[in-house]
VOMAR-803801 format. One record per residue: residue in one letter; z negated, y, x of N, C-alpha, C in turn. Coordinates in nm, 2 decimals, always signed. Example, Ala and Ser with C-alpha at 12.3 -4.5 7.8 and 13.67 -1.06 7.14 Angstrom:
residues 2
KELUM  residu      nZ      nY      nX     caZ     caY     caX      cZ      cY      cX
KELUM       A   -0.78   -0.57   +1.32   -0.78   -0.45   +1.23   -0.78   -0.33   +1.32
KELUM       S   -0.71   -0.22   +1.28   -0.71   -0.11   +1.37   -0.79   +0.00   +1.29
***
This chain:
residues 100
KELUM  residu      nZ      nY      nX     caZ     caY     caX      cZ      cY      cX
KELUM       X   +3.21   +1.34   -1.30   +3.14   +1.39   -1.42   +3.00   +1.44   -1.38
KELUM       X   +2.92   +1.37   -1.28   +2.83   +1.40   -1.24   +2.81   +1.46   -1.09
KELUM       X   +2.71   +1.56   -1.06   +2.76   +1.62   -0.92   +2.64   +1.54   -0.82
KELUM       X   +2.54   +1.46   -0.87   +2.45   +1.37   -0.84   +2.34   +1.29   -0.94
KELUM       X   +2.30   +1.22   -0.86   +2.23   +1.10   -0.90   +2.10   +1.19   -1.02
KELUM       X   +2.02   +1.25   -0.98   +1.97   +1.28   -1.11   +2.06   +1.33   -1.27
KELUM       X   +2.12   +1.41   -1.22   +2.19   +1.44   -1.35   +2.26   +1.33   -1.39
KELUM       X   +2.25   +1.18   -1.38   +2.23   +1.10   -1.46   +2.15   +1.04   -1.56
KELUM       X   +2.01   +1.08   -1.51   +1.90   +1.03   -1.57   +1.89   +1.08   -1.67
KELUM       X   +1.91   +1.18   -1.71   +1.88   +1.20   -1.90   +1.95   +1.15   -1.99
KELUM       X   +2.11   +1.08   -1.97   +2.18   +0.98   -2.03   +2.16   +0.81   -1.98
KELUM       X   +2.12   +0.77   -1.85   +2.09   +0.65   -1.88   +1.94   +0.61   -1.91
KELUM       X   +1.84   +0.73   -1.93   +1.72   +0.72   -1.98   +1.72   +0.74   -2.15
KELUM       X   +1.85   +0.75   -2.18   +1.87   +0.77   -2.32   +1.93   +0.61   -2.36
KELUM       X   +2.00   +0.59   -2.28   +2.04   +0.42   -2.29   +1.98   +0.34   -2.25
KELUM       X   +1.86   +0.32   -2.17   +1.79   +0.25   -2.11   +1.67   +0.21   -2.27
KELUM       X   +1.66   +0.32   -2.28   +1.51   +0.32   -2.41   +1.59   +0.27   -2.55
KELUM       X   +1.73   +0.32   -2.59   +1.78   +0.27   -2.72   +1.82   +0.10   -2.69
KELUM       X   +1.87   +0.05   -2.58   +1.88   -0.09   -2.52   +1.77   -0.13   -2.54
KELUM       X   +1.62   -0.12   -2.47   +1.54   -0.18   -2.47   +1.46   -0.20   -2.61
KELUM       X   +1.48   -0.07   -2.70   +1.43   -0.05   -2.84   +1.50   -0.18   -2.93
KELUM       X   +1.64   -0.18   -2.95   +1.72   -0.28   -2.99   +1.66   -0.42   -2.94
KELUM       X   +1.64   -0.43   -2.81   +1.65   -0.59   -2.76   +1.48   -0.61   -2.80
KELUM       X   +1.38   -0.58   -2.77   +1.27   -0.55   -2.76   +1.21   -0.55   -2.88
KELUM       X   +1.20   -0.46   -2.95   +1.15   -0.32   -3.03   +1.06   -0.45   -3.11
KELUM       X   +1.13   -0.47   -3.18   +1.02   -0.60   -3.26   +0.91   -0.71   -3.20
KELUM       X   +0.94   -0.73   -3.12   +0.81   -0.79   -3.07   +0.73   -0.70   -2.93
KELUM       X   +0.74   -0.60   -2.92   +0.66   -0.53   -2.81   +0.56   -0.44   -2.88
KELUM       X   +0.45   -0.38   -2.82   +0.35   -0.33   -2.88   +0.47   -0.16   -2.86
KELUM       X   +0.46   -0.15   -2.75   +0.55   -0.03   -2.69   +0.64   -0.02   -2.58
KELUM       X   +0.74   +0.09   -2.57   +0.81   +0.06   -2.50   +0.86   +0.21   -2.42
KELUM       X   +0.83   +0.20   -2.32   +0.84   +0.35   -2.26   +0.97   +0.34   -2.13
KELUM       X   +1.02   +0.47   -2.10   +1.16   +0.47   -2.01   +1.13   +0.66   -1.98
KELUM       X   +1.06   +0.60   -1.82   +1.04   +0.71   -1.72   +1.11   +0.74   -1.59
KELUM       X   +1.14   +0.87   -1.56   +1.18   +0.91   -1.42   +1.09   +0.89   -1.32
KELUM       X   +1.13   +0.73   -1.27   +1.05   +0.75   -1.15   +1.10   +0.78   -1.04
KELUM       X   +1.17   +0.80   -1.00   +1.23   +0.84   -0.88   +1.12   +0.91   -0.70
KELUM       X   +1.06   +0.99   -0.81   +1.00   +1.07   -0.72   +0.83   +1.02   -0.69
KELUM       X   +0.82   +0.91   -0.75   +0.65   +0.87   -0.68   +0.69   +0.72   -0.70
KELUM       X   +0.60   +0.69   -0.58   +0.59   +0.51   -0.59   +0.54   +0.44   -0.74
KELUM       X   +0.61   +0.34   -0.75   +0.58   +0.24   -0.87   +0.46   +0.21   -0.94
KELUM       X   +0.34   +0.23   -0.81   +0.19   +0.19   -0.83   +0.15   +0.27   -0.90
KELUM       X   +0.17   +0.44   -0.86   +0.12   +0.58   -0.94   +0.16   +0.55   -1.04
KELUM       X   +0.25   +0.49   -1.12   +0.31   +0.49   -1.28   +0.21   +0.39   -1.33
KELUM       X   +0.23   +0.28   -1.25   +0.15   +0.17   -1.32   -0.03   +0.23   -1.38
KELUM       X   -0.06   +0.31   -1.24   -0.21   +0.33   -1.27   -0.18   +0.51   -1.42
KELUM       X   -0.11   +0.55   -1.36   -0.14   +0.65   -1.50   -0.10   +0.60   -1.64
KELUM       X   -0.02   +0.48   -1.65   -0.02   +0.41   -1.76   -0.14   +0.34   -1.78
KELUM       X   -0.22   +0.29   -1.71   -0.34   +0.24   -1.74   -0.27   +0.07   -1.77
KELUM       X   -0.23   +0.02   -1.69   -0.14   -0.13   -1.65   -0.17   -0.21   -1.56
KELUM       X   -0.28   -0.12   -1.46   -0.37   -0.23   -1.33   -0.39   -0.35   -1.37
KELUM       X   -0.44   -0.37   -1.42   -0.47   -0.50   -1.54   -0.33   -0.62   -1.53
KELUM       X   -0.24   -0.58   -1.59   -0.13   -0.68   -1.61   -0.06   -0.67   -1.43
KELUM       X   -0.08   -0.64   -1.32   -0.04   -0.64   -1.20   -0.11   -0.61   -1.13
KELUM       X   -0.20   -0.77   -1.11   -0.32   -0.76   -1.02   -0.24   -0.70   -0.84
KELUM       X   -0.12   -0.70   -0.78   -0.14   -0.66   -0.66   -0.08   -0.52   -0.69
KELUM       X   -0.08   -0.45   -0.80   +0.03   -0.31   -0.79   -0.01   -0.21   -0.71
KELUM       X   -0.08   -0.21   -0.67   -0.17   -0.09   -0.49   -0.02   -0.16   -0.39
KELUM       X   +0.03   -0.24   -0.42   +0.15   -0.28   -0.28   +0.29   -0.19   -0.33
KELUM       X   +0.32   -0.23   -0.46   +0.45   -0.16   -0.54   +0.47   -0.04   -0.52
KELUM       X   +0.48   +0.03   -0.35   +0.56   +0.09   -0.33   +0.67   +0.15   -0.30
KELUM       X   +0.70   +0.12   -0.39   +0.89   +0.14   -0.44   +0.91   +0.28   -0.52
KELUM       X   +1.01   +0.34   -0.50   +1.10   +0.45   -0.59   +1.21   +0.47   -0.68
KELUM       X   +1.21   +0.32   -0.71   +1.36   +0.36   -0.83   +1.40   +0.45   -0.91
KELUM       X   +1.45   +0.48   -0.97   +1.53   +0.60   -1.04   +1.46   +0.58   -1.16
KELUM       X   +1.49   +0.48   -1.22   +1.41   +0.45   -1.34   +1.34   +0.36   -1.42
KELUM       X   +1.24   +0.35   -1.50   +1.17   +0.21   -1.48   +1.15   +0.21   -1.67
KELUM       X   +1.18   +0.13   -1.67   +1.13   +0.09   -1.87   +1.01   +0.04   -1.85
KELUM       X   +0.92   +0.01   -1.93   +0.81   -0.05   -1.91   +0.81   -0.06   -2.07
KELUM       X   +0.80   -0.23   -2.08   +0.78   -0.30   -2.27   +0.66   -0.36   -2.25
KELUM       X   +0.58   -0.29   -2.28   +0.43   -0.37   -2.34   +0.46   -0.44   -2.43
KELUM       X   +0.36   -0.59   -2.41   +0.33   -0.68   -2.49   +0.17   -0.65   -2.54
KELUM       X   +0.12   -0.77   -2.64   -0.05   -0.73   -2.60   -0.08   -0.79   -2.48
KELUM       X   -0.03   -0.89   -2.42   -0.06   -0.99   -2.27   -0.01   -0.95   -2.16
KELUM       X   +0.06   -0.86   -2.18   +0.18   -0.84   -2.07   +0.28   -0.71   -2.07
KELUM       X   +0.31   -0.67   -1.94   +0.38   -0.56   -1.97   +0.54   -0.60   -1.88
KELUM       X   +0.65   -0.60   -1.88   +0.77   -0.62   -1.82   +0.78   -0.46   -1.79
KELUM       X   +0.93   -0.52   -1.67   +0.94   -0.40   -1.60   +1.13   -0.41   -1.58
KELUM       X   +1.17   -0.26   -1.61   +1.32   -0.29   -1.61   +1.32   -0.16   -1.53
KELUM       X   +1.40   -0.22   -1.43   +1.46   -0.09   -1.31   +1.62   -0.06   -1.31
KELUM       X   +1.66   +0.05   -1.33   +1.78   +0.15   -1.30   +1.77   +0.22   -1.17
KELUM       X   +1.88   +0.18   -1.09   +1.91   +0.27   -0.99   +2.03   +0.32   -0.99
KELUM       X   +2.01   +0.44   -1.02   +2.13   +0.52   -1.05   +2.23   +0.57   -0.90
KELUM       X   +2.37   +0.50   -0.88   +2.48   +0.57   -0.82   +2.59   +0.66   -0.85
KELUM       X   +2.64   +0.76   -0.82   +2.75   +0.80   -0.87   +2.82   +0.80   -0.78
KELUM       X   +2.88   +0.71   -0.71   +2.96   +0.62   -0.67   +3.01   +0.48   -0.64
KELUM       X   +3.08   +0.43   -0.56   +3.12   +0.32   -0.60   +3.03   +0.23   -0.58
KELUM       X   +2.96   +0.11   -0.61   +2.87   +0.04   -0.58   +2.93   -0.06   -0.44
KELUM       X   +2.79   -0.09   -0.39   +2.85   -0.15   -0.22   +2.72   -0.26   -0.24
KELUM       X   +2.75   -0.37   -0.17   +2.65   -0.47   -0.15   +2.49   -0.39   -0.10
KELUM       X   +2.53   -0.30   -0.04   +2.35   -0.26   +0.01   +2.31   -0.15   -0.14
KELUM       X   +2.38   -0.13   -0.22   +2.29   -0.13   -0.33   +2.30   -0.22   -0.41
KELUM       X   +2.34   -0.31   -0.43   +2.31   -0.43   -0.52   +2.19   -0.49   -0.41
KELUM       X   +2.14   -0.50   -0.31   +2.04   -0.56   -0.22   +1.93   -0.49   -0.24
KELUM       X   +1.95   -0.32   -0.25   +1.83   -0.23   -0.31   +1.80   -0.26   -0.41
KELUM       X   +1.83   -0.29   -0.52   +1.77   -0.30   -0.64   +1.74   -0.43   -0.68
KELUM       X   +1.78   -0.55   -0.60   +1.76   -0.68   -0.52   +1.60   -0.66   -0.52
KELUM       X   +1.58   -0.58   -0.41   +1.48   -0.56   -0.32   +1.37   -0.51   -0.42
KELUM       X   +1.37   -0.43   -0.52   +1.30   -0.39   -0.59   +1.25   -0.47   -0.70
KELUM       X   +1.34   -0.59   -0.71   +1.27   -0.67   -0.83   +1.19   -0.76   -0.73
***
């Protein structure tokens, strides 16, 4: 169906945000679901203006595919997608292991 790993991200960034809206949506201030793929975790964190809720995030980094991010007023959670289009193998369940 897919010929690589990005041309997944516009459908599981469509499922990632309606999941997190459903599970979330009521008690979060907001709830955002970006392509990170292409810059480390810290750059997201600081252009969201989130230094604050992750005093070491200058270390966070990491490149996942995709990251939710549910603001609280106290707190901000973090939900990572790593997208394969193929079969899954213990060294990516260890990557995304590795990333939480």
């Amino acid at each position: 169906m897919y010929k690589n790993e990005i041309e997944m991200y516009p459908d599981i960034m469509r499922w990632l945000e309606k999941t997190l809206i459903e599970r979330f949506g009521k008690q979060s201030k907001k709830i955002l679901v970006l392509d990170t793929h292409d810059s480390d975790l810290c750059n997201f964190i600081i252009q969201l203006k989130f230094q604050k809720f992750f005093p070491e995030f200058s270390t966070y980094k990491i490149r996942q595919d995709i990251t939710g991010f549910i603001e609280y007023g106290n707190k901000v959670d973090l939900v990572f997608v790593e997208c394969k289009n193929t079969f899954l193998s213990l060294s990516h369940l260890s990557q995304l292991i590795g990333y939480s």
